[in-house]
Residue, then its C-alpha position, 0 to 999 in steps of 0.5 A: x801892757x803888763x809890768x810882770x816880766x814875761x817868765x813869771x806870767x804864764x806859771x802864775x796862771x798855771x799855778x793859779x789854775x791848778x790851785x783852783x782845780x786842787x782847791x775844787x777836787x777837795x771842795x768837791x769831795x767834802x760836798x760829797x761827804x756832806x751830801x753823803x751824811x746828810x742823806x744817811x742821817x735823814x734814813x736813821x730819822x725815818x728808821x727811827x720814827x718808824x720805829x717810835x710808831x711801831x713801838x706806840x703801837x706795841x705798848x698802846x698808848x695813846x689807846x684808841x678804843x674804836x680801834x678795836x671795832x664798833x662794839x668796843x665804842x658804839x652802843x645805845x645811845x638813849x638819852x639820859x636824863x633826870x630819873x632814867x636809872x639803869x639798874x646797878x645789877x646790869x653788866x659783864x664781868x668781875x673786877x676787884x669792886x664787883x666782886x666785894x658786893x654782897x652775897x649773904x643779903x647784908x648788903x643792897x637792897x632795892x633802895x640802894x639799888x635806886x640810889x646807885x642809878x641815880x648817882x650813875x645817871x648824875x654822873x653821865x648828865x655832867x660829862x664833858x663834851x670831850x670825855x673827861x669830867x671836873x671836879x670845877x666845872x660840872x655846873x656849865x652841864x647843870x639845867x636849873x641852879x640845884x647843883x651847887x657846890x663845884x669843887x677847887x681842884x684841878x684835874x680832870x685826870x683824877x676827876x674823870x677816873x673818880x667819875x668812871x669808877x661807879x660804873x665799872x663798879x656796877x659791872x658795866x664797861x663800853x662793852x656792855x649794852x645799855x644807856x652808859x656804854x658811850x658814856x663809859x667809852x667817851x671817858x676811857x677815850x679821854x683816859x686813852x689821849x692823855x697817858x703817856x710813852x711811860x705810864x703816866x695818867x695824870x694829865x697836865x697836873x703832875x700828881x700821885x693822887x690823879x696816877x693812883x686813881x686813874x689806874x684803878x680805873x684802867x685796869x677795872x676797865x681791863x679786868x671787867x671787858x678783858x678789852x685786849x687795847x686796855x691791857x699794854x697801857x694798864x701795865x705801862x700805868x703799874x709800872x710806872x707807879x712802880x717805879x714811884x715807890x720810895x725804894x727804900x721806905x716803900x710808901x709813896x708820896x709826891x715823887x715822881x720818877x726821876x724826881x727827888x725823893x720824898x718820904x710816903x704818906x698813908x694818904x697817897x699809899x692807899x692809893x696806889x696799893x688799890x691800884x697794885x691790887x686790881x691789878x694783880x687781880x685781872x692778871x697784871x703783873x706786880x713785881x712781889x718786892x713792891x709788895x713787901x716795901x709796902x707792907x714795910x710802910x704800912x707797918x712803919x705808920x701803925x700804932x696802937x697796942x696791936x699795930x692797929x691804929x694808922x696815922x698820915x706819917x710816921x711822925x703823926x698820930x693815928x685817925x680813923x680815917x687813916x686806919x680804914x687805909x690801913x685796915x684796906x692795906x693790910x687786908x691786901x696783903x692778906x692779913x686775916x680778920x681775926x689778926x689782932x691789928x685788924x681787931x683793933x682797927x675795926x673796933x676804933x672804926x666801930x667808934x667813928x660811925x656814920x651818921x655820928x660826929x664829921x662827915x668825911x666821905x673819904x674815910x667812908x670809902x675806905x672803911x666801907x670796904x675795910x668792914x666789908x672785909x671784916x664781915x661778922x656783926x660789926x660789919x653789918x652794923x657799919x653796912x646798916x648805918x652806912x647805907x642809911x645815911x647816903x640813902x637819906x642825904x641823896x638829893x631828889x629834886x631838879x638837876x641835882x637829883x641823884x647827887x649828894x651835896x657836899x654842905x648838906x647836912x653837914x659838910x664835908x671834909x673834903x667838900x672844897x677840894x672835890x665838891x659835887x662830883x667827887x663826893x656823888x662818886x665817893x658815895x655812890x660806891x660806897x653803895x655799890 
């Protein structure tokens, strides 16, 4: 029997049960509540990757090539081996490299042009499965031991921009019919999985080098096939160098946006300028105060009695391989040949020739196109000793024919760093 007095226990349970009904109608509503957000967050997750998709679509990246049909990515699949060397002269299309070849006879002969086709067929004969190529890891593709010398860097990123580039340089893309047209696609594919939302094209080592480089290649290969899929993603690479500029010195450097800010160096600067003006060339936009900045720098790392002489900093002194980027940049601008700053640059060049002193192939790939430039007598000169020199020290024999040694006959300055397959990239457009 209870012990609570008989008045008290109905209203209890009364109490009790209303309380649970209150508590249940609260409990009931803050569930509904909870459903009801739980529901509506789940539509603006939905809304929101639809629209990331829709958006990945518009900018294009990552890019695809066979989506824009067989064309853009089937092609002849000959096979490629020692000595199949298509002619250099066959392709579609005019980009910034194509356009510099020579009209006035000054330039290649039959012989450059066999050294071309080998340098190209070297190339594609050390392709990664995936696409891509490496500066450290082009021998696993070699069939006898003739193909020394791997380089030290690690990015396949810039490598396989490196390596696609005297291609694009013959005029040939993955739209033009011939033995490199999968070759060509393969590497732009590669190219394609690896930039990102915001322009960025160096892959998983961040480095400036590796963006510059890899949008030269991006937007040769736009301007060249006018492949519409190459076009948002070659734009989103410009802007992102872009915004990569030092803002106020105007060079660029190590930074990346968003990062901390370091001052320019000539070295990275030429880089990137190259890119500005193959893109400007194939139509892309490049806001014009980019341009300015840059020519702030340019002249900021001068020297000399006519501003003709360029240096790595602004705190270091001048070397020809750095005033051959000069040269290049200031020719961008639009500098005229007879300027004296371009005078006096050529002639410290004309000091530093081919074939004389260090070898530095680098610095022949600037000067190359800086002399090119220049035209007249010393570029003839330069052209003449230039050309035999890489004819001469072009390999013959074994796995390695087509390539050039970065020990032999002298090495290289930057052997270490870019090895075989930077060095056969370099000189076979120097030919080109």
């Amino acid at each position: 029997m209870s012990t609570r007095p008989p008045s008290l226990t109905k209203p209890f349970v009364v109490d009790v049960l209303a309380s649970a009904q209150s508590w249940s109608r609260v409990q009931g509503k803050w569930w509904g509540l909870a459903i009801l957000f739980h529901v509506l967050g789940l539509v603006a997750l939905l809304a929101g990757t639809v629209a990331i998709v829709m958006n990945a679509e518009t900018i294009g990246v990552p890019f695809s090539l066979h989506a824009a049909g067989p064309t853009a990515a089937g092609g002849d699949e000959t096979e490629i081996t020692p000595g199949h060397e298509q002619s250099s002269e066959e392709g579609s299309g005019e980009g910034r490299f194509s356009s510099r070849k020579p009209r006035d006879g000054t330039g290649g002969t039959k012989a450059t042009e066999r050294a071309v086709g080998g340098g190209l067929n070297w190339l594609a004969r050390h392709q990664n499965t995936d696409g891509s190529w490496s500066f450290d890891g082009h021998s696993k593709h070699c069939t006898d031991a003739t193909c020394t010398c791997e380089g030290e860097t690690q990015s396949n990123a810039a490598a396989t921009a490196f390596a696609l580039l005297p291609f694009l340089a013959a005029g040939q893309t993955h739209q033009s019919k011939g033995p490199y047209q999968k070759t060509i696609s393969d590497g732009i594919e590669y190219m394609g999985r690896t930039i990102k939302p915001d322009g960025n094209l160096q892959g998983g080592v961040p480095s400036m080098y590796a963006q510059g480089i890899a949008t030269i290649t991006l937007c040769e290969a736009y301007g060249l096939s006018q492949d519409e899929t190459l076009k948002a993603p070659a734009q989103l690479a410009i802007d992102y160098l872009c915004r990569a500029q030092h803002p106020e010195l105007g060079g660029w450097h190590y930074y990346l946006p968003g990062g901390q800010l370091t001052p320019g160096d000539l070295s990275v600067t030429g880089w990137q300028m190259q890119a500005l003006k193959s893109a400007e060339q194939v139509g892309l936009n490049v806001p014009p105060p980019v341009w300015e900045k840059a020519q702030k720098y340019l002249k900021s790392v001068s020297k000399g009695t006519s501003g003709g002489l360029c240096c790595y900093m602004v705190e270091t002194g001048p070397s020809p391989a750095m005033t051959s980027v000069g040269m290049l940049g200031k020719q961008f601008l639009g500098t005229k040949r007879d300027d004296p700053a371009l005078v006096e640059g050529a002639e410290y060049l004309m000091k530093n020739m081919p074939g004389v002193g260090a070898r530095n192939s680098y610095y022949f790939y600037y000067a190359t196109q800086a002399m090119h430039n220049q035209s007249g007598p010393n570029g003839d000169e330069w052209n003449r000793a230039m050309r035999k020199s890489l004819i001469d020290s072009q390999e013959k024999q074994g796995c390695a024919a087509g390539s050039w040694n970065p020990e032999l006959p002298k090495k290289d300055a930057w052997c270490d760093q870019g090895g075989r397959l930077l060095n056969t990239s370099l000189c076979t457009l120097i030919l080109e």
